[in-house]
N, C-alpha and C positions, 0 to 999 in steps of 0.2 A: 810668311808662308805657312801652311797646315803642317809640314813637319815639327813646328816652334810646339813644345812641348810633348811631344808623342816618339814615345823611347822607342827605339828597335826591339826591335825583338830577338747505325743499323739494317739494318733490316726491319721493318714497319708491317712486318704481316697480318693479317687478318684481314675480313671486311668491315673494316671502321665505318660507323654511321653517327650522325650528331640528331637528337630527335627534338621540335620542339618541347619547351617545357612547360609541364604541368603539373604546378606546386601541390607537394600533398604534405600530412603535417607529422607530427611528434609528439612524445608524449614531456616527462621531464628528466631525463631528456633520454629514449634509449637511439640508439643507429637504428638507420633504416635496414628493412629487412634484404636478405640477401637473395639471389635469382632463385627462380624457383625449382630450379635441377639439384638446386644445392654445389653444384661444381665450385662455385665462388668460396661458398664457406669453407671448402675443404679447405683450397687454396690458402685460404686466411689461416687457418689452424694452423695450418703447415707454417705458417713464416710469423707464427710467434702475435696471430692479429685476435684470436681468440675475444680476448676481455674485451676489446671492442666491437664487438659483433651481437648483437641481439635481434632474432626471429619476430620480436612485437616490430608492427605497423602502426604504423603513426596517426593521426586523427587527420583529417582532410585539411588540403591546403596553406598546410603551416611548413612546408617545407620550400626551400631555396637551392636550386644546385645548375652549378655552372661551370664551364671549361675554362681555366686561367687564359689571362690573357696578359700581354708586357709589352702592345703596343702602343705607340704613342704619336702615329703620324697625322691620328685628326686634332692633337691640340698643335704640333706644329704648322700644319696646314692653315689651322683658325687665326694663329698670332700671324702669319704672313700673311691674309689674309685682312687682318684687321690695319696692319702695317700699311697696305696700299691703301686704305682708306673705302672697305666696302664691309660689309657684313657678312659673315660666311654662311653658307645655304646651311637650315636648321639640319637636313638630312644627314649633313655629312658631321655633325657634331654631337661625336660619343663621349659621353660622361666618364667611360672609365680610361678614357686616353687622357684624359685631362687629370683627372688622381693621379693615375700614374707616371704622371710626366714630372714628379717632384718624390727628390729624396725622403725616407722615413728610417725612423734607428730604430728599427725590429730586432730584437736577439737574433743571432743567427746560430744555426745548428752545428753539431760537430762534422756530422757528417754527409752525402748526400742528402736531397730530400730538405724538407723544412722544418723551419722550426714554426708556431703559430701561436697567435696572438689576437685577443678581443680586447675591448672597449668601449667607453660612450658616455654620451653628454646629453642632458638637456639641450631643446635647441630654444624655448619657450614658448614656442605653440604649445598649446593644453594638451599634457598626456603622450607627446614626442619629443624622441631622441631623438641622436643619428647613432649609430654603435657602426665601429670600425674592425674591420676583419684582418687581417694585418699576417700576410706569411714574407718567410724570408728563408733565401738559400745563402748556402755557403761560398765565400768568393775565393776565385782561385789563390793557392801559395805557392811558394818556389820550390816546394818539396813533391809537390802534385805536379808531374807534367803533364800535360791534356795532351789525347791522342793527335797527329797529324792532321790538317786537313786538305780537302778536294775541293775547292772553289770554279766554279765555273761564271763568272760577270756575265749575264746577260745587257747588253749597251744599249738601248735606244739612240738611235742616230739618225732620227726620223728631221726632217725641215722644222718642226716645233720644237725643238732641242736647238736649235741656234740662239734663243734668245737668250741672254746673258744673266747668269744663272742656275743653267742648265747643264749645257755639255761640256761649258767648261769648267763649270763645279765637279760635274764627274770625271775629269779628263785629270783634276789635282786629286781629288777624292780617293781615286784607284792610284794613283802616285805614290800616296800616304798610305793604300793599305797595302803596296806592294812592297815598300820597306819595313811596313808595320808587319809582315807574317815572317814566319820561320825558315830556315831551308831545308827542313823537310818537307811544306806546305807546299801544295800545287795547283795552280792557278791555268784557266782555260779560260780565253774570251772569245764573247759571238757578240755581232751585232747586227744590229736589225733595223727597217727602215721599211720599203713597201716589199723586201725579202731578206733573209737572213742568211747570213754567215760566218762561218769559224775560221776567225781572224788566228788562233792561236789554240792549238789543242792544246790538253792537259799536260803542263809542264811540272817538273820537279824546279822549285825555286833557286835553289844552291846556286851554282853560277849563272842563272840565266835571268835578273835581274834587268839586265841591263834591255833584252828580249822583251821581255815584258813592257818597261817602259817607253820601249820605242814603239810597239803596239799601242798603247795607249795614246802617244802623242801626236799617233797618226789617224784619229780619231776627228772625221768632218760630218756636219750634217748632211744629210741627204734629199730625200723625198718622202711617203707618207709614214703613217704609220702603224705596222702592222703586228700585233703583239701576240699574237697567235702563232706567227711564222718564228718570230723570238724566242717566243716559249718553247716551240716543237727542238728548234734547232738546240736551242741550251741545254734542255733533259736528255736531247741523243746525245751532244755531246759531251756531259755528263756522267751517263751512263756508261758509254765509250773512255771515259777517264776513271771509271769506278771503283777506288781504291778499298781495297777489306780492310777492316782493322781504319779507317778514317772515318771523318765527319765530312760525308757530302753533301755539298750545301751548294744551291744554284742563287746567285744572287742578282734580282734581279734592279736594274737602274734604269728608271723610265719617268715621264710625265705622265707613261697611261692613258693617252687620250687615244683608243683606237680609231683609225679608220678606215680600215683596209683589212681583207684576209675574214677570218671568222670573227665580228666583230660583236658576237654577242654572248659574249661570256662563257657560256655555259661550254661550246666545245673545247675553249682553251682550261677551264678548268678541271674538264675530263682527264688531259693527258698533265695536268699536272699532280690531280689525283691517282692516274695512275701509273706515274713515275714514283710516287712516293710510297703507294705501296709495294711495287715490284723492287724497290732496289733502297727504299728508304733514305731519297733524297729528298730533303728539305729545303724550304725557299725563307730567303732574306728578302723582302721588299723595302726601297730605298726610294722613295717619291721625293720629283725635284719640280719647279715651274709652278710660276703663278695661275696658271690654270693648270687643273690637276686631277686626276680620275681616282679619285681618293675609293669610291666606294670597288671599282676592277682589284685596284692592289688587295684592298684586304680582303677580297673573299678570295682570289689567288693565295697567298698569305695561309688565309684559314684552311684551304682545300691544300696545302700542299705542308702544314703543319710548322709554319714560319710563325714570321710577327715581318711587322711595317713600321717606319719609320718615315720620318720628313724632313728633308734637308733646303734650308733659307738661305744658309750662308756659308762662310769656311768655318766659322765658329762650329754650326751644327756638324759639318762635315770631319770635323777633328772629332769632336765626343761620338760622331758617329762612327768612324772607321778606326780611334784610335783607343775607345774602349765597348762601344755597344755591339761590333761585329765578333771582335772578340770572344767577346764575351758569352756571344751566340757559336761559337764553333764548337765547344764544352757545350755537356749538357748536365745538367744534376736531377734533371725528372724528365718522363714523359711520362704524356697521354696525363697530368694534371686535374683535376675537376675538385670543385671545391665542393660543399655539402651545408646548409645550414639547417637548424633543426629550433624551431620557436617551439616554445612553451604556451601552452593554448589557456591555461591557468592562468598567467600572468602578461600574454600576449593578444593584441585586440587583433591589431592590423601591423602590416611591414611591405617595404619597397626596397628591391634591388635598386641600386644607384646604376642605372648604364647596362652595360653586359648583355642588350638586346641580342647581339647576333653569336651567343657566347653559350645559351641555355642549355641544358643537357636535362631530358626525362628525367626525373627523382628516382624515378625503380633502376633509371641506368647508372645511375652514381660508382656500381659497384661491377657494371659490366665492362670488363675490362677490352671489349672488342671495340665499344664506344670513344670516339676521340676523345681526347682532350687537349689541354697545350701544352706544350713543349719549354721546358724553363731552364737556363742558364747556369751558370756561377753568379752569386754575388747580387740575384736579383730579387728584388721584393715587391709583392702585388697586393695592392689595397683594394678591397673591396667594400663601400659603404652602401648601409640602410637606413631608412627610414625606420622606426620599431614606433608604434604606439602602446604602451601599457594600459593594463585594467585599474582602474582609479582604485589605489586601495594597495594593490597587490605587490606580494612580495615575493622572494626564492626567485629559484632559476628562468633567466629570461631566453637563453639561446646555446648549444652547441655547433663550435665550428668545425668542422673536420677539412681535412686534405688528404686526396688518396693520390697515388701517384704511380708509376713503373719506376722501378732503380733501373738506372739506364743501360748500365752492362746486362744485369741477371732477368730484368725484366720482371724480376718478382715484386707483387702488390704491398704496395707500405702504406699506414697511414699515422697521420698524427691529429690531436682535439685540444680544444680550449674551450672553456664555458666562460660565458655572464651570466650575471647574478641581478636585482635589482638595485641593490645598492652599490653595483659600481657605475651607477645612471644617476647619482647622486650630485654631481655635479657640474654644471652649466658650461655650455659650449666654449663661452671667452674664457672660462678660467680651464681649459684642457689643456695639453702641454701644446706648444705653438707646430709641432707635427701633423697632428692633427686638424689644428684649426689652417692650415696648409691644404689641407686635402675637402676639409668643407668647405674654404671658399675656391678651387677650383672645382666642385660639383656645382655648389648656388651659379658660379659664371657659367657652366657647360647648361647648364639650366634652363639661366634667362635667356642665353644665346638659341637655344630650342625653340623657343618660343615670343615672341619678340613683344608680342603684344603684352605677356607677364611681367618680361624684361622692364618693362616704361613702368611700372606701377610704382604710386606714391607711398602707399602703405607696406611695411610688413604684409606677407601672406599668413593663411591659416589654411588648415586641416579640419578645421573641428565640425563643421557640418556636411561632411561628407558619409554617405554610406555604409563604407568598408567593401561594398561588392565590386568583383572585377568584372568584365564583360564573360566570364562563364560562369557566374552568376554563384561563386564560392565565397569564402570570408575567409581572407589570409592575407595576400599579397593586393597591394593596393594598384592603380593604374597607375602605366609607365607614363602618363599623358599628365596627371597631376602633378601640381606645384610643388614640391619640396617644402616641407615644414620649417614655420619662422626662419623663412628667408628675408634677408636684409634687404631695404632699398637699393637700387643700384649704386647711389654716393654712399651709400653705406658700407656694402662691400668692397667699393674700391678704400676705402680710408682701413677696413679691415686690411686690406692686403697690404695698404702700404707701412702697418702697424707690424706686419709679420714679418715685412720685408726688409724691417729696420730690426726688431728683434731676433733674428735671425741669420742676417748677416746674410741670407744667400742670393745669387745673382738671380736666379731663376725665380726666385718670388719675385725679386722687385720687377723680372720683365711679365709678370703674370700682372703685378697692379700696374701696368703700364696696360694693357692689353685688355682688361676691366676700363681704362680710361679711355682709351679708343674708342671702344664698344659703346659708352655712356653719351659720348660726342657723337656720335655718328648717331645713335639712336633720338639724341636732343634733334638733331639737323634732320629729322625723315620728314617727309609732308605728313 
C-alpha cells in the first residue's frame, strides 16, 4: 500500500505581471540597473542589499532572467508516455522539467532563501560549454515547525477518470495525504464532473479523520468534464475556509481534459488569478491519465503561483503526497526570479536550456510587483546554458544572482555566484556525475523536441551558426537550436546507463530506460 514508507505526521498583493523576455547584457560583471523611480534601490539599501546594487546598464542582450520553476509534470508525463509505447508530442516537453526531475547536492543555506552555485564543462563542440546554475533552499528540521495548513482537493470525477490509473490513484493518493497531514491541517474536498461540488467543507483534521476518509472512498466517476466549474467551486470554497496565519493551497487532482463549461482557458485562469491575489491562495497541480492536458495544468499552475506534478503509479503518488506536497505547504521564497549576467568580453553567444514559459523582462528582475515562483523547503532548481566563449579569452564568464521575497516579512533578498573561464576547464565526462545527470536529461528533452535531430547519426555542432536570434541581437542563441555536442542517441543512452550505475540512483537508471524507449520507438517510425 502507499502508506509502506511514509511516516505520520499570504496574502499575494499587488498587480503581478510576467513580461516576455528580452535579453539585454552586462558588463563584468555589475547588477542590472534598478527601476527607475529608484523605489527599488531604496528598498535594497534598507535590507542590507547595497554592495549588490549598481546603476550601470549593461551592454545589449547579454542578459538572462527568469522566474524559478520546480515543476516536473512534463518529464513525468514523457516516461508514461514512452512506457505505453508512443512518443510524446514535442509541445509538451519542457527541458527544465526534465533537469529538475533529478536530485543535485547544492550547499544549502542556513537560513531562508538560497544558497547559489555556478559551473561548467566543455561539452566539445568548438568554443561550448554547458555551465550549470544551481540554487538550493533550506529543508525543513524538527525545531522549525511550519505554519498549519488549509488544503482544499479539488477531485476530478469526470467519466475519463474511471480508467485505472486515475481515480483510483487519487482515491489512495488523498488516503496517504490524509494521514500524511497534522491535526491541526484542514482539509476541504470539492468535486467536479460536468458540475461541481463541496463534498466536504474545510475541516480541522484532529478527530475527523475518519470524515475524511469516508469522503474520499465515496469517490465514483461521473460524466464530462468540466474544470472550470472545479475551479470556481474550489477557490470559493477555499476562500470560505480561509485560515490567517496558514498556508492555503487549493490542490488540484485532474487528467485536465476539459470539455464542458469554459473550456478555454483563459476564463478559468482569470479566477484562479484572482483568487491568488485577493486572498493568496496558491495551487498544487497533480496530473493523473494517459491522456493528459499537460499544457491547462501548468499555466493554471503558473497563473495561480503553484507548480505541477505527474503521478504514473503509487510509487509516484508516495514521493508525491509523502514528501513533494509537503514539502509545498512551507515556503522559504516567494515571487523567485533568477538573473544571469554574461560577460561580452569573454562571452560570444548563450542559450537558456528550457524555461520558455518561465521568462521575466531583464529591467523587471528587480520589480518586485512582477511574479515569480514560489519555492519550498529543501528544494533545488537547476538551470542550464549553452555559453560559447571568445577563442582566446579569459576572466569573468557570468554572474548569477537570485532575488527572492522572505516569505513572512516580504522583504527583497538576494544572493550571487560568479564563473570564471577557467572553471570551463574541464570536459563534460569528467564533471562530477550530478551534473552530467542534468546534461543528459537536457540532450534527451532535446531530442525528444525534435525528433528529426533525435535520429541523427553524427554528434551535432554549433560552429557555423550566426549568433543572431530572430530580433536580430547577439547574445542569446535560438530556442529552436540543437544543443552543443550532443551525443548520438546510443550514445546518450549508454551515458545514462554509466550514471545510473555510478550513482546508484533509481531515477537515473528509469531516465536510461526511457532514453531506450525513445531510441526503439524512434528505430521503428516509417
Amino acid at each position: 500500500m502507499l502508506l509502506a514508507g511514509c511516516s505520520g505526521g499570504g496574502d499575494d498583493s499587488g498587480d503581478k505581471r510576467r513580461a516576455s523576455s528580452k535579453e539585454r547584457g552586462s558588463d563584468a560583471l555589475p547588477a542590472p540597473a534598478p527601476p527607475p523611480d529608484g523605489a527599488q534601490d531604496s528598498r535594497q539599501r534598507e535590507n542590507g542589499l547595497s554592495r549588490d546594487i549598481a546603476p550601470s546598464p549593461a551592454p545589449a542582450d547579454m542578459r538572462s532572467t527568469f522566474a524559478l520553476d520546480v515543476d516536473t509534470a512534463s518529464y513525468g508525463f514523457a516516461r508514461r508516455t514512452l512506457d505505453q509505447g508512443r512518443l510524446p508530442d514535442p509541445a509538451a516537453v519542457r527541458p527544465e522539467e526534465f533537469v529538475n526531475s533529478f536530485r543535485q547536492d547544492y550547499p544549502k543555506p542556513d537560513g531562508d532563501g538560497f544558497s547559489v552555485s555556478v559551473d561548467g564543462a566543455r561539452t566539445g563542440a568548438d568554443g561550448w560549454s554547458l555551465m550549470r546554475v544551481g540554487l538550493a533552499t533550506r529543508p525543513d528540521d524538527e525545531e522549525r515547525r511550519r505554519p498549519p495548513a488549509a488544503l482544499t482537493f479539488v477531485i476530478d470525477i469526470s467519466g475519463s477518470m474511471a480508467e485505472p490509473g486515475r481515480l483510483d490513484l487519487v482515491r489512495k493518493s488523498l488516503g496517504v495525504m490524509t494521514d500524511r497531514l497534522r491535526d491541526d491541517d484542514s482539509v476541504a474536498l470539492v468535486t467536479f464532473s460536468d458540475r461541481a461540488e463541496t463534498v466536504l467543507p474545510m475541516t480541522r483534521l484532529g478527530d475527523s479523520r475518519d470524515r475524511v476518509h469516508a469522503a474520499v472512498d465515496d469517490l465514483r466517476p461521473t460524466a464530462s468534464t468540466n474544470v472550470e466549474a472545479g475551479i470556481t467551486t474550489g477557490y470559493d470554497t477555499a476562500s470560505r475556509g480561509l485560515r490567517e496565519g496558514a498556508t492555503n493551497r487549493v490542490v488540484l487532482l485532474s487528467d485536465a481534459l476539459a470539455n464542458t463549461g469554459d473550456t478555454s482557458a483563459d476564463g478559468i485562469l482569470r479566477r484562479v488569478e484572482d483568487a491568488r491575489r485577493a486572498h493568496g491562495i496558491t495551487l498544487f497541480g497533480v496530473g493523473v491519465g494517459s491522456e493528459y492536458g499537460d499544457a491547462l495544468m501548468e499555466r493554471l499552475a503558473d497563473r495561480g503561483d503553484g507548480h505541477t506534478t505527474y503521478v504514473a503509479d503509487e510509487d509516484d503518488a508516495r514521493e508525491v503526497f509523502c514528501e513533494r506536497l509537503p514539502a509545498n505547504i512551507d515556503l522559504r521564497a516567494r515571487d523567485a526570479k533568477s538573473q544571469v549576467t554574461f560577460d561580452p568580453e569573454t562571452v560570444e553567444r548563450f542559450r537558456l536550456i528550457g524555461y520558455d514559459n518561465r521568462r521575466v523582462a531583464d529591467d523587471d528582475f528587480r520589480d518586485d510587483r512582477v511574479d515569480g515562483g514560489e519555492v519550498g523547503p529543501g528544494h533545488t532548481v537547476t538551470a542550464l546554458y549553452a555559453v560559447r566563449t571568445r577563442p582566446g579569452a579569459s576572466g569573468p564568464v557570468a554572474t548569477a544572482r537570485v532575488r527572492w521575497l522572505d516569505p513572512g516579512s516580504r522583504a527583497p533578498r538576494e544572493e550571487s555566484a560568479d564563473l570564471r573561464t577557467g572553471d570551463l576547464d574541464g570536459t563534460l565526462d569528467e564533471a562530477e556525475p550530478r551534473f552530467q545527470v542534468a546534461a543528459t536529461a537536457a540532450y534527451f528533452a532535446d531530442g525528444l523536441r525534435a525528433y528529426d535531430r533525435f535520429a541523427d547519426a553524427e554528434p551535432r555542432r554549433l560552429d557555423g551558426l550566426d549568433g543572431q536570434d530572430e530580433r536580430g541581437g547577439r547574445g542569446e542563441e535560438h530556442s529552436t537550436a540543437p544543443l552543443p555536442g550532443a551525443p548520438t542517441p546510443d550514445r546518450l543512452e549508454e551515458w545514462a546507463r554509466g550514471l545510473a550505475y555510478t550513482t546508484g540512483d533509481k531515477d537515473v537508471s528509469e531516465l536510461a530506460e526511457s532514453i531506450s524507449e525513445a531510441n526503439d520507438l524512434r528505430g521503428s517510425a516509417p
